[in-house]
Structure formats: structure tokens, C-alpha cells
N, C-alpha and C positions, 0 to 999 in steps of 0.2 A: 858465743864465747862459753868454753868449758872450763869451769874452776877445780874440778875432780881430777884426779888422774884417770886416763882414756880407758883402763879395763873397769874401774870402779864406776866410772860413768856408764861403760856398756851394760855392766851389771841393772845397772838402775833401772835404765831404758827396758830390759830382756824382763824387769818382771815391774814394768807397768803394763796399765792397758794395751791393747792394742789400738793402731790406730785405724778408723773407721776409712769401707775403700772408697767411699765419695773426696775425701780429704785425701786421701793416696793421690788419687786421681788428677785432684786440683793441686796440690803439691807437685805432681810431675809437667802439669802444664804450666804452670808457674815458670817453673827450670827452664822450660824450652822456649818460652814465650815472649817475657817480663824482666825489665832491665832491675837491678839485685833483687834477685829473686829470693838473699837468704835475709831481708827483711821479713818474712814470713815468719809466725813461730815456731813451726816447725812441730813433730809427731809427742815429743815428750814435754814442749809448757804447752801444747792443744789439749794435751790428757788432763795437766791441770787445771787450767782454765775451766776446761769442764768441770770437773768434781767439784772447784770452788762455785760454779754457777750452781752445783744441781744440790750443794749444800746449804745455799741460799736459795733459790729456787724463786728467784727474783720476778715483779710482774712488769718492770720498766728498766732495760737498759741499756745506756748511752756508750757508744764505742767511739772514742777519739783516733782517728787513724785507722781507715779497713785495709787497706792495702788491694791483697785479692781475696780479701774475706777470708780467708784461714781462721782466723779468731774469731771472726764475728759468728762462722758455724760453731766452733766448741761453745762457746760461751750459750749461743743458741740454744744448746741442749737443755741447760736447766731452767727457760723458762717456763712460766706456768702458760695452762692452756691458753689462756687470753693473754699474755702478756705482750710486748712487744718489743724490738731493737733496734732504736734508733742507732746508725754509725753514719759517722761522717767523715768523707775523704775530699782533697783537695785535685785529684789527677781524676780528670773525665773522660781520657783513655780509657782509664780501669773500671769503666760504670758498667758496660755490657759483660765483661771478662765476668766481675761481681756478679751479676743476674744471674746470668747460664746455674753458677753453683749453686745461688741458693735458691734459686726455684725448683732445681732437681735436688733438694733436699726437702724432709718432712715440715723445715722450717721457713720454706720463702716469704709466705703471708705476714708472718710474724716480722718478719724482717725492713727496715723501710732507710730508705738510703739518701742521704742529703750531698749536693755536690757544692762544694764552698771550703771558704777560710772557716772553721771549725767556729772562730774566737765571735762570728758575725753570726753563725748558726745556733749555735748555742743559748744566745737569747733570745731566740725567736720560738725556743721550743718552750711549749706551752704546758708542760707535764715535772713531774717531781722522779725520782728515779732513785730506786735501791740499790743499783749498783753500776758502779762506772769504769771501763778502760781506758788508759790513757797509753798510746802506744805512736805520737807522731813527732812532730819538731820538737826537739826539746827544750830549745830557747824559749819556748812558750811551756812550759809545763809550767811554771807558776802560775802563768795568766791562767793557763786552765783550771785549775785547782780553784782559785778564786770567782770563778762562773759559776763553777759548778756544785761548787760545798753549799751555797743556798738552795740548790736544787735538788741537794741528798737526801731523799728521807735520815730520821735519827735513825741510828744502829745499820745506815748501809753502810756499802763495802766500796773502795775505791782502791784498783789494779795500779799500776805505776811500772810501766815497765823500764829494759836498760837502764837501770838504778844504779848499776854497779859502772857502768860506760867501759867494758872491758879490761876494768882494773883501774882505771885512769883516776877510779876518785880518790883512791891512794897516793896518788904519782903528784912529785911535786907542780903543783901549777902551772902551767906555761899562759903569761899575761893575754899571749894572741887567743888562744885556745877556749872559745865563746861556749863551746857547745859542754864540754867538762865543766865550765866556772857555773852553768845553767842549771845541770843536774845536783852539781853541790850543793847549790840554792834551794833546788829542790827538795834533796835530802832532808837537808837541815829545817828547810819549813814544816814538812811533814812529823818532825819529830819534836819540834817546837811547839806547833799549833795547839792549843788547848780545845780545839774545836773534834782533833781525832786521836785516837790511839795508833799508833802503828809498829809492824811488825818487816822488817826488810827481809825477803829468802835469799839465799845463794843460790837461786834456780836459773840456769843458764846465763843472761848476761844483767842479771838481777831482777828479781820484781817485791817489790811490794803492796804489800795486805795494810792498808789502812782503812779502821770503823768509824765512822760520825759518831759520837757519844751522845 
């Protein structure tokens, strides 16, 4: 989802980074591969993802949702040398697909992959974590948030992606429509919580930057 007008958004894209050609690569086998493959985030929030990883420069973190690992590489980039990335996805189709990239990346080691309901994995994981993505079912994005905010160190960073749900969180309500009334919830708890600060971007189909205080 593009909120810019399409030459202004071009502009954006033409003077970020570029995108790395291991991600090209998995990016194009996705397309050909992988049923919606534009679940992916795609060459300009990977650039972000990155930078906010490698400005945090994070030693533990947790990825809600890998898909085909597209995020779980950018994000990869900025951990520290020992650090590690737990991600957890729920389709064990996508476990080998997974592998292939990040092993033929500088970060496979670091990278450790859980196959489960997120919401049952979660507590099982025995470590504290500076920085989290949340990028799966969204009907669950509060359960998440509530796992895993005791698990944040103070001053980490929690991602929140389609924040914005395509526009819909503007749109008058429709009562059937679970997955819009979820993300509101969402919203609104993250800007409620007294436990984080947060910041919503209009980056693509929204993401926000929320800090543990």
C-alpha cells in the first residue's frame, strides 16, 4: 500500500539504498514460487528495517511472522557479532524455502527458526530481547504485545507492522470486519500503554516504532 503519490514515492525509492542482490534474488523466487508473495516487505521497508536494526544494533531479536525471511535478513544486518534472531512462522512449507537464504547469507548462524503458533513459542523462549517485529495475524497483535513487553529489555524497540491496514483504520467500521476492529485495538493500545512511547510512520502500509521506557 502506497500513501504518496506514485512519482513522489518513485523519488523516495531512487534515492534510498539500494537493495542487497541476495534479497533481489529471494525477492524474485518468492514471485515465482510462494502463494501472496507481496506479503513480503519488499526493497524500500527492507532498507528500513535495516537502518533501524543497525541503529540499534540489537544482541537479541525476536521476529513475529518470517514469511520467506525478507525481514528476517534486513533486520539481520544490524545485529551485534554474537547476537542472535529468533523468528517464528507458523507454515512449515516455508522452513527449507527459509534456510536456503539465510544460510547463503553472512547471517545464517545467527539466525534460529521456530516452527509453531507464535503465541505457544513465545513463552518458551528463555531470553529477554531488544528488539521485536511483529509482522503476522493481526487478530493476535495484542496477544503479542502482551507476551512480549515483559520480555523487552527497558529502552527496546518494538516494529508493528500494517498499522495503517490500507487506509481502513480511517474507514467507517464495518461490525463483520475482525481483522480492521484488531489493528484499531492495536493502535490504540500502543498509544495508551504507559509501559511504551510510540511513534506510527506512514511507511508503506504503516509501521510503527514503539520504545519500552
Amino acid at each position: 500500500m502506497h500513501f504518496l503519490p506514485e512519482a513522489l514515492d518513485d523519488y523516495v525509492v531512487r534515492h534510498t539504498e539500494n537493495e542487497p542482490e541476495l534479497l533481489r534474488r529471494l525477492t524474485r523466487e518468492t514471485f515465482q514460487k510462494i502463494l501472496q508473495p507481496r506479503m513480503s516487505s519488499g526493497p524500500y521497508q527492507g532498507r528500513v528495517l535495516s537502518m533501524i536494526s543497525k541503529l540499534i544494533n540489537p544482541k537479541n531479536i525476536l521476529e513475529i511472522g518470517t514469511f520467506t525471511g525478507y525481514s528476517t535478513l534486513c533486520l539481520a544486518e544490524g545485529l551485534q557479532v554474537e547476537g542472535k534472531l529468533h523468528t517464528i512462522d507458523i507454515n512449515e512449507e516455508l522452513i527449507d524455502f527459509q534456510r536456503k537464504y539465510f544460510d547463503a547469507s553472512e547471517h545464517g548462524s545467527k539466525i534460529h527458526q521456530h516452527l509453531g503458533n507464535a503465541l505457544h513459542v513465545i513463552p518458551k523462549l528463555e531470553t529477554n530481547f531488544d528488539m521485536v517485529f511483529i509482522d503476522a495475524d493481526k487478530d493476535n497483535y495484542v496477544n503479542y504485545f502482551n507476551l512480549i513487553i515483559d520480555k523487552l529489555d527497558s529502552g527496546g524497540i518494538i516494529l508493528s507492522d500494517n498499522v495503517l491496514w490500507s487506509g481502513k483504520v480511517i474507514e467507517t467500521l464495518n461490525p463483520k470486519d475482525k481483522m480492521t476492529k484488531a489493528v484499531l485495538e492495536y493502535n490504540a493500545l500502543l498509544k495508551e500503554d504507559d509501559r511504551v512511547e510510540t511513534v506510527l510512520l506512514p511507511i508503506r502500509d504503516g509501521l510503527t516504532i514503539s520504545r519500552k521506557k
